[in-house]
N, C-alpha and C positions, 0 to 999 in steps of 0.2 A: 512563849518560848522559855523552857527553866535553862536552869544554868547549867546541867548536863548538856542539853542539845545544844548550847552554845558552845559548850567548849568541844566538843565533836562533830560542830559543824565547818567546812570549809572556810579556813583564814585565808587574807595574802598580808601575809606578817614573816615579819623576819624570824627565823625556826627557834632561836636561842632568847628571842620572847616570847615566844607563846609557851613554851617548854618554863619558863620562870612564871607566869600567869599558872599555868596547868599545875604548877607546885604550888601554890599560894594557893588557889583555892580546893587540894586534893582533900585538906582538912575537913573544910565545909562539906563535901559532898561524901566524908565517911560518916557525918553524921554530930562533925565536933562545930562548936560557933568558931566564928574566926575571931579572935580577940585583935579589936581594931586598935587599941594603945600599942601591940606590939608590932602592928603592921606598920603605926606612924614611927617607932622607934627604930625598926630596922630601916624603913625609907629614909631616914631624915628629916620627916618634916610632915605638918599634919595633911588630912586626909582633907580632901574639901569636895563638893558635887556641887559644882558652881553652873547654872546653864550658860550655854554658849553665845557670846553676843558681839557686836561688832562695834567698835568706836569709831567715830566720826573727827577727822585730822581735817586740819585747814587746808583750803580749796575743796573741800566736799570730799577729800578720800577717808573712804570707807575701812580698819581695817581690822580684819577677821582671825585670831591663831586659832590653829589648831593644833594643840599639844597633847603626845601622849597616845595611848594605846587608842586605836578608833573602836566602838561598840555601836550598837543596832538604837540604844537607849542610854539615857543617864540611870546607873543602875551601880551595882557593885563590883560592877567594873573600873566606870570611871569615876567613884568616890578611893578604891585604892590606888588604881594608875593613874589617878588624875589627867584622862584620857578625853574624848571627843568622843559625843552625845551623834553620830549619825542624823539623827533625829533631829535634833536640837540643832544642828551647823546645816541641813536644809533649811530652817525653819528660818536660821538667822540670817543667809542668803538670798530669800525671797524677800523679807523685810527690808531689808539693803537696798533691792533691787526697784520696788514701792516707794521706799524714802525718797523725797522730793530736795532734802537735803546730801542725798550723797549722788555725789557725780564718777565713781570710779573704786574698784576694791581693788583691796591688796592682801593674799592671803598669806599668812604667815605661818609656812607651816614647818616642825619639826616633830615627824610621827615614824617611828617604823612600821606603820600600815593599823591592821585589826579583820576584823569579824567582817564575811563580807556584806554581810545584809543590812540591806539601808545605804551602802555606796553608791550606785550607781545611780541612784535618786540623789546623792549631793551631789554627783559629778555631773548629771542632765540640769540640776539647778544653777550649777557654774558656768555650763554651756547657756545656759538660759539669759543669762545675768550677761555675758560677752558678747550675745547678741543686740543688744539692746544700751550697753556699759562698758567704758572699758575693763578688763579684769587679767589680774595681773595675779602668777603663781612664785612665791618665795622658799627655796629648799634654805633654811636656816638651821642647818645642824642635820637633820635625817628627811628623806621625805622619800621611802619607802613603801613597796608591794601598794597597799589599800590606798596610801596615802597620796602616794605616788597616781592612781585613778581618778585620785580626785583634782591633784594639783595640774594633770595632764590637758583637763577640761577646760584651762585657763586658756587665752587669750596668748599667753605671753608665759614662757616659767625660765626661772634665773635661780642657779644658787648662788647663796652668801662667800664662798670662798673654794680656796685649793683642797678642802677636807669633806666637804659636806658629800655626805651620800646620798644617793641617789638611785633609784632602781628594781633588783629583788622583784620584779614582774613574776607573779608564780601565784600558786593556792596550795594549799596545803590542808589536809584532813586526819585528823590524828583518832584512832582506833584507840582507847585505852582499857585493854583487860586485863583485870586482876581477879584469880579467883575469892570466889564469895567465903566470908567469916565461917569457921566449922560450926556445923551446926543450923547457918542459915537458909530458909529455904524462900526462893523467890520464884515466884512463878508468874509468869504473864501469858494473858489470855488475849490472842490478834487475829484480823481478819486482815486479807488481803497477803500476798506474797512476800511482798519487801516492804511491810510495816517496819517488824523492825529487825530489819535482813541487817542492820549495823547496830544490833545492840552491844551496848557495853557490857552487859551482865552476859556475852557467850563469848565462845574466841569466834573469831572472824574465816570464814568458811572461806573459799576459793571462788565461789556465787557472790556470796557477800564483799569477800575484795573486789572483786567487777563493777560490783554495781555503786559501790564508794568511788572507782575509778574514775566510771563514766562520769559520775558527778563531780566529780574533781577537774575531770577536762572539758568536760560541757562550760564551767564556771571562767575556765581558762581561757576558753575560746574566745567568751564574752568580756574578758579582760581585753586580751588581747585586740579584739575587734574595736575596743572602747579608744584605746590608748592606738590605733593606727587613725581612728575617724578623728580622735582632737588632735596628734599632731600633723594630720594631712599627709600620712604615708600608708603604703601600701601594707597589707597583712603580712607578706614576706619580706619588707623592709623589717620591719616590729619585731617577726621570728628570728631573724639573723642578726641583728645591732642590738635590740634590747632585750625581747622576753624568755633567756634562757636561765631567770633567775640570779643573774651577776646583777652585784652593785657596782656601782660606777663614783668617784671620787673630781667632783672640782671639774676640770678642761673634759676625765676622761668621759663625764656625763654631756658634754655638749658635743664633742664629735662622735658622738655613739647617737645624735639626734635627740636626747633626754630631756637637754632642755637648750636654751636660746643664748645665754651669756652668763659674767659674771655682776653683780651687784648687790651692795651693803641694802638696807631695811631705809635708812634716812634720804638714798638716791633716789632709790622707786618709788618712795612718798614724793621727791621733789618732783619727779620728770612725770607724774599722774596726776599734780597737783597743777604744773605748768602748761606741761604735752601733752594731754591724755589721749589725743588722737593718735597720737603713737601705738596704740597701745590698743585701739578701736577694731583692728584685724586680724584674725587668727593667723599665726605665722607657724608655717611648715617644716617637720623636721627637718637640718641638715648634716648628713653626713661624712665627715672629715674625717676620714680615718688616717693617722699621720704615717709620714712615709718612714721608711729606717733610714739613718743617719748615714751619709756615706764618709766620715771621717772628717778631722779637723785638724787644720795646718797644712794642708797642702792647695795650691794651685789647681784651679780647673782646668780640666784641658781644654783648648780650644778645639773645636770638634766642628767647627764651621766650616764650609769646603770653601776653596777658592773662588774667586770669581770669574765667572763664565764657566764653572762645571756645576754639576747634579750631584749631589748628595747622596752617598751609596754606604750604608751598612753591609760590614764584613763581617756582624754576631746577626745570627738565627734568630727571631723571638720565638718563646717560649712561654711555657704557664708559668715557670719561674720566675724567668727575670719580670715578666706580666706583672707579677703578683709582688715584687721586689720592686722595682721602681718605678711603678704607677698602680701605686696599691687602689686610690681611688676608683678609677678606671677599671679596675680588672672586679673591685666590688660591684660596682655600677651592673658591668657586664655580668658577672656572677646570678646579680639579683634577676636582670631581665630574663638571663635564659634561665632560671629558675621556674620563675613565672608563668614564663611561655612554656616548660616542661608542666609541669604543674598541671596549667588549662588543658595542655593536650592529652593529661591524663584521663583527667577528669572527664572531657571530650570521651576519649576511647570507653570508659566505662560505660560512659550512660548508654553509647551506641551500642554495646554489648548486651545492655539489660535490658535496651526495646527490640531483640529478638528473643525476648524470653517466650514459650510455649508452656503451657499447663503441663507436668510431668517433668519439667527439665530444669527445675529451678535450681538445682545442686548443680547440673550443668553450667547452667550460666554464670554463677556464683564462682566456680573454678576457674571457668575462662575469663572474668571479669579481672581476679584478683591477681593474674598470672602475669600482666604488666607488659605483655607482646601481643594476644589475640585480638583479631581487628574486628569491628564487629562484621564486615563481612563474611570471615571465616569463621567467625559465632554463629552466625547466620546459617551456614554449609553443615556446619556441625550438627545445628539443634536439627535439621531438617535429617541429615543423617542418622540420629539417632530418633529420629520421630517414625523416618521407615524402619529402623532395625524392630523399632518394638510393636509397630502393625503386623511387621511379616511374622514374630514371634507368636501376634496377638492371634495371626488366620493359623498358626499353627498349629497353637492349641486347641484352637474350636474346629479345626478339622479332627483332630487326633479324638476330640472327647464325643464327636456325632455320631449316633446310631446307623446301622445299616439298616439301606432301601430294604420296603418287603417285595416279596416278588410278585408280578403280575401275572393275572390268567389272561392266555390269546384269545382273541377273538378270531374266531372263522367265521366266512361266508354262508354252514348252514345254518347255525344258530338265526331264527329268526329275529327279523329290529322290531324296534317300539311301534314303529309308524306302522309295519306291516299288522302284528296284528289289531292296532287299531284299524284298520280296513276292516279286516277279518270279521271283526266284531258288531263294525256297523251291518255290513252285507246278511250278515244271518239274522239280523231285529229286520231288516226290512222285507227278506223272502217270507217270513213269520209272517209278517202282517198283509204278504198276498199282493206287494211293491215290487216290479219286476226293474230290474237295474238297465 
């Protein structure tokens, strides 16, 4: 993979870092070196490509950072971001997990995401490691889009305090056209359709945006789908609480289901080093979305009825007050009948599309997409238009057939066949002197 296709291919990185990456390396890819003394002098501090590896804490915990931009490889990526080796943080998770000296990890992570390829193979290795170990996920300052997939796979995820971020569930694919130097001519010679239907060296067609799309939300899906199986919630829980691309800060990452609690780096080492059984079960997202405040300094009312009567509300419920003072609840329900809408969509389609007939697939297609037609009356339809286009069909091949020719009558004198074969034997036999 060169570093064009990586920098245009789908991130889940937070937008205002990949945009500072895609500036740092525009130099390199017009053709100039990157002078790496000025990259250490503008960062602060030198460049290093260190591989990625785990230190081993008393009581056998294990622990693993991952700091920095995530990449596919240790490459010139993360020699100037001083980022995570994809590659290299599987590599050092399965070792981890083999060590006979480590009884539990703790990952330490503070990333705004990166590159997605090679994620989902560290986040299956963390899954791996939790079945077998306890494993524990630490938001210590950022832990972000990519990062965030991977820390999700944990066992257990806590951030460090009231600031740490948390979140940024999204992908993102950046198209970047600049026309070509005067004078340059480039020309590429490709087979197949959408080689390279997203090259950077054209502008980006209306085909071409589609088909970035679809791979944009294909990638989505499979985030998405990642981050509902490790924290044990539903895909529509995931759509609505976390993956609409918001960060989430401290409390507001744990009742949006993000993560499990708060806690320092020195606690998590202690309670994995003591408890680790704690810490042995994947625990499911919960969400606490808090209520609004209904004022301070005044007395509650007492609102308890007498004794010996029934309890009788004089206000209506509504979505409002629903959704105002039992926000939970009115979530909860939200989601469920979401859900069950959802299925029933999905339901109505499919039954629409197993009445499809040969000729009527635009048909079906229409009524599938129209959000009302049942497939019975899919069904009434396609059969309806199946007679319109027979009766259409005898139309024409009546209108385009030649006319009958006309027939000669046959009458009674016209002798038959059979007659005069008589005829014809009776006169060989009087010949030969044979009286009949």
């Amino acid at each position: 993979m060169t570093l064009q296709d990586i920098l245009c291919s789908p991130w889940a990185i937070e937008p205002d870092r990949l945009h500072q990456l895609q500036a740092i390396y525009a130099t390199h890819l017009n053709g100039s070196k990157i002078d790496i003394d000025a990259v250490e002098a503008k960062l602060g501090r030198p460049l290093q490509n260190q591989a990625t590896a785990y230190e081993v804490l008393d009581g056998g915990v294990a622990m693993l950072s991952l700091d920095g931009v995530i990449a596919p490889k240790a490459n010139l990526f993360t020699q100037i971001s001083g980022g995570v080796s994809a590659q290299l943080a599987e590599k050092a998770i399965l070792e981890a997990l083999a060590d006979p000296a480590v009884n539990s990890l703790l990952l330490a992570i503070d990333s705004p995401g990166g590159n997605v390829h090679g994620v989902p193979e560290v986040g299956a290795a963390v899954r791996r490691f939790g079945a077998e170990k306890p494993v524990v996920a630490l938001a210590s300052g950022v832990m972000c889009s990519a990062a965030y997939w991977i820390g999700s796979a944990a066992n257990s995820v806590f951030v460090s305090g009231p600031t740490t971020t948390v979140g940024s569930i999204g992908v993102v694919a950046t198209h970047d056209y600049s026309p070509r130097e005067q004078g340059r001519v480039v020309t590429e010679i490709t087979a197949g359709k959408y080689k390279r239907m997203g090259s950077s060296g054209e502008p980006l067609n209306k085909e071409g945006r589609a088909y970035l799309q679809s791979q944009v939300d294909y990638l989505y899906s499979v985030f998405v789908d990642a981050v509902a199986a490790n924290r044990g919630a539903s895909t529509e829980q995931v759509l609505e609480h976390m993956a609409d691309g918001r960060v989430f800060n401290g409390q507001q990452a744990i009742d949006a289901g993000l993560a499990d609690g708060v806690s320092a780096t020195d606690q998590l080492i202690h309670a994995l080093a003591t408890k680790p059984e704690q810490f042995s079960k994947r625990r499911k997202a919960v969400f606490s979305l808090p209520t609004p405040s209904k004022g301070a300094g005044v007395a509650p009312k007492d609102t308890k009825p007498p004794k010996g009567t029934t309890a009788m509300s004089d206000e209506t419920l509504s979505r409002a007050s629903l959704e105002q003072d039992h926000a939970p609840l009115f979530a909860q329900v939200k989601a469920e009948f979401m859900a069950l809408g959802a299925a029933q969509e999905r339901d109505r389609i499919q039954g629409v599309r197993e009445q499809s007939m040969p000729g009527h697939e635009a048909l079906i297609d229409k009524l599938a997409m129209d959000g009302t037609t049942t497939p019975g009356e899919a069904a009434m339809a396609v059969m309806a238009a199946q007679r319109a286009a027979m009766k259409a069909t005898t139309a024409a091949l009546d209108a385009d057939a030649p006319e009958a020719a006309a027939q000669s009558p046959v009458t009674d004198a016209a002798p038959s066949k059979e007659a005069e074969q008589k005829a014809a034997v009776g006169a060989i036999l009087a010949h030969a002197g044979v009286k009949q």
